[in-house]
C-alpha positions in Angstrom: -30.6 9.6 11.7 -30.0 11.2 8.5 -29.9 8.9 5.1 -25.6 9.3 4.8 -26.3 9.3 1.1 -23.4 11.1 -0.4 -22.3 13.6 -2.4 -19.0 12.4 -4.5 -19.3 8.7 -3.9 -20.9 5.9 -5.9 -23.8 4.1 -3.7 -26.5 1.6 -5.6 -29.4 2.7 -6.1 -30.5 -0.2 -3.6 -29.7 -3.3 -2.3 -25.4 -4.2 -2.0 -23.0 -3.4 -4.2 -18.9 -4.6 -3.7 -16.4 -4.8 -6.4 -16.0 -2.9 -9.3 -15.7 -4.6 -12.2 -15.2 -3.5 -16.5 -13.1 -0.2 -16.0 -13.0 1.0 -19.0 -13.3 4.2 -21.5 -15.7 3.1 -24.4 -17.3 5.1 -26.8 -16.2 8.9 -25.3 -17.6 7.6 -22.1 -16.1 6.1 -18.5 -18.1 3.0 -17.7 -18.1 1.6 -14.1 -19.9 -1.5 -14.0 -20.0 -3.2 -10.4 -21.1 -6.0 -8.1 -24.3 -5.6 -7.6 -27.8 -7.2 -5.8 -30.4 -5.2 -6.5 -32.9 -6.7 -4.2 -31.1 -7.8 -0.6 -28.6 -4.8 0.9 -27.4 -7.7 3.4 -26.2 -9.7 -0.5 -27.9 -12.2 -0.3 -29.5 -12.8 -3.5 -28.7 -13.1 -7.0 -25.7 -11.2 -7.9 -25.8 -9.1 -10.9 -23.5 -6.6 -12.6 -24.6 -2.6 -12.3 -23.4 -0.2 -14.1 -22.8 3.7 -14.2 -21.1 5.8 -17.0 -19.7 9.5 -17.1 -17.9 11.4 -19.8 -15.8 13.4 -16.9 -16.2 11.7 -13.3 -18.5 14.8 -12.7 -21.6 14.0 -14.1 -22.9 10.6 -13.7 -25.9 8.4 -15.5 -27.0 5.1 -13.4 -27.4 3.1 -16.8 -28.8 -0.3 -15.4 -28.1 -3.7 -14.3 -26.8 -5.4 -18.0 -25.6 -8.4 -16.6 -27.8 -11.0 -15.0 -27.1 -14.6 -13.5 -29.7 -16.3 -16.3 -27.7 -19.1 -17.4 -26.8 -22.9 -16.3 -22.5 -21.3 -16.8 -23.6 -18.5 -13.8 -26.4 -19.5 -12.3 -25.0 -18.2 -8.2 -24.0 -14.8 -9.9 -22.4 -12.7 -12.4 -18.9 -12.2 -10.1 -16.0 -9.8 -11.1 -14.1 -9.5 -14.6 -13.3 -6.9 -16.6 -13.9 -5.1 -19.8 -11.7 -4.2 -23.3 -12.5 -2.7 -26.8 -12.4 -5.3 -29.7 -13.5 -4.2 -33.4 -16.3 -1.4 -32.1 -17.3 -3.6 -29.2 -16.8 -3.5 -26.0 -16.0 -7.0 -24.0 -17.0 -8.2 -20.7 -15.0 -11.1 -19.5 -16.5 -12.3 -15.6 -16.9 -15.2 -13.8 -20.1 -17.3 -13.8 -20.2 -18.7 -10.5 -22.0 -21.6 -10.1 -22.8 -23.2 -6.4 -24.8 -27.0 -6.1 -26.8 -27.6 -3.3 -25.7 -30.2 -0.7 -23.1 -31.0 1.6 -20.0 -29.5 0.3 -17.0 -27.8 1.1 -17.1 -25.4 -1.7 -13.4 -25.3 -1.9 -12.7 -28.7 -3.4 -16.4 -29.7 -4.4 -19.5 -28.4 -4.8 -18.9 -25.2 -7.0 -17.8 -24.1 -10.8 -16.0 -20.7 -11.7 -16.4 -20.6 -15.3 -14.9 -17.7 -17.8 -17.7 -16.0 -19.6 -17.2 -13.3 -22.6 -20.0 -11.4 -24.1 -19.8 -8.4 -26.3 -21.5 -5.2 -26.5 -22.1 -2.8 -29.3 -23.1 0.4 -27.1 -22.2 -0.9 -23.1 -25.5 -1.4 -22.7 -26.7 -4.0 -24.7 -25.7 -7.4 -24.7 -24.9 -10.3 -26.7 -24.9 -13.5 -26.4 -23.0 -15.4 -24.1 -19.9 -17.5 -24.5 -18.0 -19.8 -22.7 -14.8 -19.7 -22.4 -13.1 -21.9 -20.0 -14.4 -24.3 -17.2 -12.4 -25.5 -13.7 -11.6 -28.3 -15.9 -9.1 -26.2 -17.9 -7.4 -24.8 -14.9 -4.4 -26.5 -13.4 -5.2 -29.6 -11.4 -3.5 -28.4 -8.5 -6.0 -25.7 -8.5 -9.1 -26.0 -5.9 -12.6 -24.6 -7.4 -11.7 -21.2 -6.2 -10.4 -19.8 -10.0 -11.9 -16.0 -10.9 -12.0 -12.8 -11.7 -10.4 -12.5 -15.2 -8.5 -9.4 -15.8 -7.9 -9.5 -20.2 -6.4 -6.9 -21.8 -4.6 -6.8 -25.5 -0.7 -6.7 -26.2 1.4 -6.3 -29.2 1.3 -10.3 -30.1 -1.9 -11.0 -28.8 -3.8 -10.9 -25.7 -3.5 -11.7 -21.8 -5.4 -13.1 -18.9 -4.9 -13.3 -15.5 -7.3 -15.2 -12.9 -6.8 -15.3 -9.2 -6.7 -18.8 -7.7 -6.0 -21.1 -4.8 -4.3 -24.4 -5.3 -5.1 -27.1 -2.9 -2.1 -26.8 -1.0 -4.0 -23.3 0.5 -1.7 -21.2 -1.2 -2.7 -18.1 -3.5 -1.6 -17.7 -7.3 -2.4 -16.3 -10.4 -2.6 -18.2 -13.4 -1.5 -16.0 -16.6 -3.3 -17.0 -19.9 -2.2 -16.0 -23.6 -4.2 -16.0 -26.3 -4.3 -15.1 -30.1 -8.0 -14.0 -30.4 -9.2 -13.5 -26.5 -11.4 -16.7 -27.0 -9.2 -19.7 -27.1 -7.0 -19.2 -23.8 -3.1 -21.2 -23.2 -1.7 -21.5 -19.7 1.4 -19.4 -19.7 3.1 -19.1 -16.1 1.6 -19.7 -13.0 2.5 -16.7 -10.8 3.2 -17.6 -7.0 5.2 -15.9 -4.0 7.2 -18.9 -2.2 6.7 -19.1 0.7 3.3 -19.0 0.2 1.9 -15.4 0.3 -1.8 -16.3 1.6 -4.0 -18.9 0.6 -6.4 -17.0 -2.1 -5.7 -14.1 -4.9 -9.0 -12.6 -5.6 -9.0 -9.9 -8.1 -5.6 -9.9 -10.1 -4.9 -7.2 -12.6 -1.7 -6.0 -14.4 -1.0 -2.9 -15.7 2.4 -0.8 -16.3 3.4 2.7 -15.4 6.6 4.6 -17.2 7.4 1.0 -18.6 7.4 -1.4 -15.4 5.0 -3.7 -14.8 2.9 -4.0 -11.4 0.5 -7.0 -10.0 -1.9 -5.6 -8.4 -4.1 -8.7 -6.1 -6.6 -8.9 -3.3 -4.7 -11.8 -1.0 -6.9 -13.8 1.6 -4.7 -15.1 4.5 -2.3 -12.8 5.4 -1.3 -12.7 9.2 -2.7 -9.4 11.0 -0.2 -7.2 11.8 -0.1 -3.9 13.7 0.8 -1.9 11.2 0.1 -4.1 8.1 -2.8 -6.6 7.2 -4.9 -5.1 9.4 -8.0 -6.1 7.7 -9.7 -9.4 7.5 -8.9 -9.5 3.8 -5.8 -7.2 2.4 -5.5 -5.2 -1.2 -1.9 -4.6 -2.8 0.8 -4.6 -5.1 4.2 -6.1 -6.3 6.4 -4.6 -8.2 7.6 -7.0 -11.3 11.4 -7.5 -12.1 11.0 -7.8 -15.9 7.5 -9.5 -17.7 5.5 -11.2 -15.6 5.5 -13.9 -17.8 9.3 -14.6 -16.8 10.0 -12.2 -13.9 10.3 -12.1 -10.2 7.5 -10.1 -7.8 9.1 -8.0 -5.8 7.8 -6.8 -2.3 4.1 -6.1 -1.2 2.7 -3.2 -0.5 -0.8 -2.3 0.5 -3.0 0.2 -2.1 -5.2 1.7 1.3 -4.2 1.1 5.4 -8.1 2.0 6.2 -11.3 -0.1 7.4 -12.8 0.1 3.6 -10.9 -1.0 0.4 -10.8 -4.0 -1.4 -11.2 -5.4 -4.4 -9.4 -2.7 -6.7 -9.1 -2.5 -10.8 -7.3 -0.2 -12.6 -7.9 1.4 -16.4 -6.2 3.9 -18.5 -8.0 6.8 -19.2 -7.7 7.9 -22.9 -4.9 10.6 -22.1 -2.9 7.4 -20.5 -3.3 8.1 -16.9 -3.8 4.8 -15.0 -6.8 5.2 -13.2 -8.1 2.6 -10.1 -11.1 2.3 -8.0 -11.8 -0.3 -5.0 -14.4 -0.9 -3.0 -14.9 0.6 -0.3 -15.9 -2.0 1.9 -14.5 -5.5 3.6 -15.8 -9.0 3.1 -16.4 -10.6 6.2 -15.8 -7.6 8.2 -16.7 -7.6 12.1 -18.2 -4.1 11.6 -21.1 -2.8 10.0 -22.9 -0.3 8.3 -25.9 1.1 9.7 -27.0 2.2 6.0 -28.4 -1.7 5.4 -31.6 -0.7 7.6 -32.4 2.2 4.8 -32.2 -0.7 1.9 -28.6 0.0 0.5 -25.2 -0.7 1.9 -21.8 0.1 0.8 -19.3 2.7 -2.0 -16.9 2.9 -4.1 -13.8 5.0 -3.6 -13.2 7.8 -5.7 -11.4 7.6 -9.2 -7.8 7.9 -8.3 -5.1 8.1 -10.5 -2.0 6.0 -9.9 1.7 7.4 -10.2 4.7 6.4 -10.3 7.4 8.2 -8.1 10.9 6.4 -7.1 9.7 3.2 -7.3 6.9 3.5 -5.5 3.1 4.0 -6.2 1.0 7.1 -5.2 -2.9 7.8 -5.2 -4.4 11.0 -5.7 -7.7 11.5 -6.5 -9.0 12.2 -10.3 -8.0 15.7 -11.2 -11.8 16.0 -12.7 -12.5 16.1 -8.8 -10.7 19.3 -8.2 -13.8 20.8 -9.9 -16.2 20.3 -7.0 -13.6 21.9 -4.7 -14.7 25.8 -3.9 -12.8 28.6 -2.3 -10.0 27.5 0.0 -10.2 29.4 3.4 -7.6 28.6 6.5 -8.5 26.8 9.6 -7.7 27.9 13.2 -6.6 25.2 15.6 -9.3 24.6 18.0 -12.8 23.5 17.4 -14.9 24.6 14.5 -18.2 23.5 12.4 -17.9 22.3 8.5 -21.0 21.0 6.6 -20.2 17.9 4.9 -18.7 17.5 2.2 -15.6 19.2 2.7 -11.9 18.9 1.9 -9.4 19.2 4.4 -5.7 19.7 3.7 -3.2 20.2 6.6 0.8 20.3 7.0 2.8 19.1 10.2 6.3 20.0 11.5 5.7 17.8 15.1 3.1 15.4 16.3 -0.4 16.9 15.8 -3.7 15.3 15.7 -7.2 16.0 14.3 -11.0 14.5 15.3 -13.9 14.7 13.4 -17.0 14.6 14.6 -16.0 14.4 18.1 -15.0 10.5 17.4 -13.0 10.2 14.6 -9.1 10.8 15.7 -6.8 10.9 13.3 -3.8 11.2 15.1 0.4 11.0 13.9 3.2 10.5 16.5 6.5 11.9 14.2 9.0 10.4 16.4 7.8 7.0 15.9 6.3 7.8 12.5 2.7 6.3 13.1 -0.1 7.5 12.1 -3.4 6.4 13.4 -7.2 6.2 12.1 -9.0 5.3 15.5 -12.8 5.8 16.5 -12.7 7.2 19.9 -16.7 6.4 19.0 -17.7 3.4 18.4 -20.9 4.2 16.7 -19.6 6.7 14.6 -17.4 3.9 12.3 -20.3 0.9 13.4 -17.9 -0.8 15.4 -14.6 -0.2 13.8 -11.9 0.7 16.2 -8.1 1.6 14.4 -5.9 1.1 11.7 -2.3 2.4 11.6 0.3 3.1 9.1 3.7 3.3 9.4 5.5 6.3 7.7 8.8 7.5 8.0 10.1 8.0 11.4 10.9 12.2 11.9 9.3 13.0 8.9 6.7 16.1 8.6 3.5 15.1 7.6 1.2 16.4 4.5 -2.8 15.2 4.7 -5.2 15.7 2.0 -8.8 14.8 3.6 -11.7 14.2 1.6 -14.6 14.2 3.5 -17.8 12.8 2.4 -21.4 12.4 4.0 -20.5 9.7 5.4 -17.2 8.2 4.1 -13.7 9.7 3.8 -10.6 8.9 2.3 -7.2 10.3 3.7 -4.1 10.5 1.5 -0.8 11.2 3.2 2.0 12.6 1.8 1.5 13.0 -1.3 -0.5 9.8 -1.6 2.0 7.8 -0.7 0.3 6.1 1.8 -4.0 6.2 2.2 -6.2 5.8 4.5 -9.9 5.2 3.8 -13.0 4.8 6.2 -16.8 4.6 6.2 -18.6 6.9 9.2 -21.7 7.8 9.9 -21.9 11.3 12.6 -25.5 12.0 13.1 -25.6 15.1 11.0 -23.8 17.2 8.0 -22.9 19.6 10.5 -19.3 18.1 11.1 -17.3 19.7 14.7 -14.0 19.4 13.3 -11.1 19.9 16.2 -7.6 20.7 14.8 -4.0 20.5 17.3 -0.7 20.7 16.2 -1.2 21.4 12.4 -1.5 24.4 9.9 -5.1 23.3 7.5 -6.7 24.6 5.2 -11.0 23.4 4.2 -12.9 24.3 1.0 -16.6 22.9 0.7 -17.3 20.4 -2.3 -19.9 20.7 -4.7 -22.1 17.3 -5.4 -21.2 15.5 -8.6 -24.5 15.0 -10.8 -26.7 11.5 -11.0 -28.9 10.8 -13.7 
């Protein structure tokens, strides 16, 4: 058993890490703080936020853990927020989560999410800090499960979203305005009818070529074959008009795989809207072998998010492109790549490829399906398949990135992804091609400091 560290995927140092959290450029920099518990790779203990930076998604610095649960406001843990530039400063808006011991349900009683800022001169250091609202200054049809702020600045002002759940078990957002980004005033209260889950986690709004998209992390949804496979789902609407006053359209899923959750989204400074999830699953019936070494769990790659026809599409960064080496074609049949590798591949008929003699990632083009199964069990740690639904006759395009031991598969341009953790016993990766014309390159390592 090899370590499965990898070569172009944030890992902690130790311990867990989960969402990201305070995507931001600052200062000629990226910064990509994160969930994170230094000291327990099972979670359990005080949750923190962790933080890397790069000026390029290439080279990478592990700058710290800035954030610490050291207050009465977020004494269970520093969960997810976000971060925005104010006057020089950088902001960091999260939730202080606060659980009492005792009998409680934890829904209705027993817990505070509270809205902390502090502020930042160098994303480093921090200030004091303050704050900002309490469940008391939530709706009172909310329950106690308010959090994850997403803030950023408008042309009049500033904006908050939070994901909730009112006490009917239904999930919302609860959009905030303000005039400073301190002092917060219920705006809308954002809901799907019928009820669309019973929890939001991790709201965030952004626009692309000037419409404007909800991105959420719903708890609740019904599992389907082809949709909300997962325990938990991540996704977006599409707004008609502000979200303020408009209308969500229909859902669609950011990633069909066993790992993603919990995505945020940023604009880089040349205003390409960038996101990165977690790759990983609360709750999940499956597990990574990786929590025996002392560390457990990723985050996808930076991906940048584009707008075609209506529809969203993923790519990874262009910065990534740089690790990519000389492309060289690969024959059908079986043959040995050393990890990490990119794999691209074009499909007139039903074709199918496995890696590591238990990963099959199979499509059937009459019926349009495409499946992620383990054949192996104890290659994806008990996961078994996911499947997504593309258009029925349609040729297929795959874009593989293959990692030490994760990879993430974007179809068709990105229009629909795919993203797994695995863990084959070696680098050495038997890679078994039928039915499809593909093409490998090996991949460089991206630099940690």
């Amino acid at each position: 058993m090899h370590n499965w560290r990898q070569a172009f995927h944030l890992e902690p140092p130790q311990g867990w890490l989960n969402d990201p959290n305070g995507l931001c450029w600052f200062q000629g920099r990226y910064h990509v703080f994160f969930q994170y518990c230094p000291t327990a790779a099972d979670g359990v203990g005080p949750k923190c936020w962790g933080h890397y930076e790069t000026p390029d998604f290439l080279h990478w610095t592990f700058a710290g853990v800035p954030l610490h649960p050291d207050t009465p406001r977020d004494a269970s843990g520093v969960y997810s927020g976000c971060a925005v530039e104010h006057d020089g400063c950088l902001r960091l808006y999260y939730t202080g989560n606060v659980k009492y011991p005792g009998n409680y349900d934890y829904i209705t009683a027993g817990r505070e999410g509270n809205v902390i800022c502090v502020e930042s001169p160098d994303a480093r250091t921090m200030g004091p800090k303050q704050l900002l609202m309490t469940n008391a200054d939530y709706p009172a049809d909310c329950t106690l499960h308010v959090r994850d702020p997403k803030v950023w600045s408008t042309s009049d002002g500033w904006r908050m979203i939070l994901g909730a759940r009112s006490r009917a078990d239904a999930g919302r957002a609860l959009l905030y305005r303000s005039a400073d980004g301190l002092a917060w005033t219920l705006e809308k209260i954002v809901e799907k009818s019928p009820a669309f889950g019973y929890m939001w986690e991790c709201p965030d709004c952004f626009e692309l070529d000037g419409r404007q998209f909800l991105s959420i992390s719903p708890q609740g949804l019904p599992r389907q074959e082809t949709r909300w496979q997962n325990v938990y789902q991540s996704g977006w609407f599409p707004v008609e008009g502000d979200l303020a006053d408009g209308v969500l359209g229909d859902f669609t899923e950011w990633d069909m795989g066993f790992d993603f959750y919990a995505p945020q989204t940023f604009a880089a400074p040349d205003g390409r809207r960038i996101l990165i999830g977690w790759m990983g699953m609360p709750d999940a019936d499956y597990r990574n072998p990786t929590a025996e070494l002392g560390w457990q769990h990723c985050l996808t790659v930076p991906r940048e998010v584009e707008l075609h026809d209506g529809k969203l599409y993923q790519r990874p960064a262009r910065e990534l492109d740089a690790l990519c080496g000389t492309t060289y074609n690969l024959p059908e049949g079986e043959t040995t790549l050393t990890a990490p590798f990119r794999l691209t591949a074009n499909a007139e008929n039903s074709c199918k490829l496995t890696l590591a003699e238990g990963l099959e990632l199979s499509y059937d083009k009459q019926s349009g399906i495409f499946a992620m199964r383990f054949a192996d069990p104890a290659l994806g740690g008990g996961r078994t398949v996911r499947r997504a639904c593309l258009n029925p006759g349609s040729d297929l395009a795959m874009d593989l990135w293959v990692d030490t031991s994760s990879v993430e598969c974007y179809l068709n341009g990105g229009e629909t992804v795919l993203s797994t953790r695995y863990y084959p016993a070696s680098r050495d990766i038997r890679v078994k091609v039928r039915g499809m014309k593909a093409q490998y390159c090996t991949m460089k390592s991206m630099e940690l400091a």
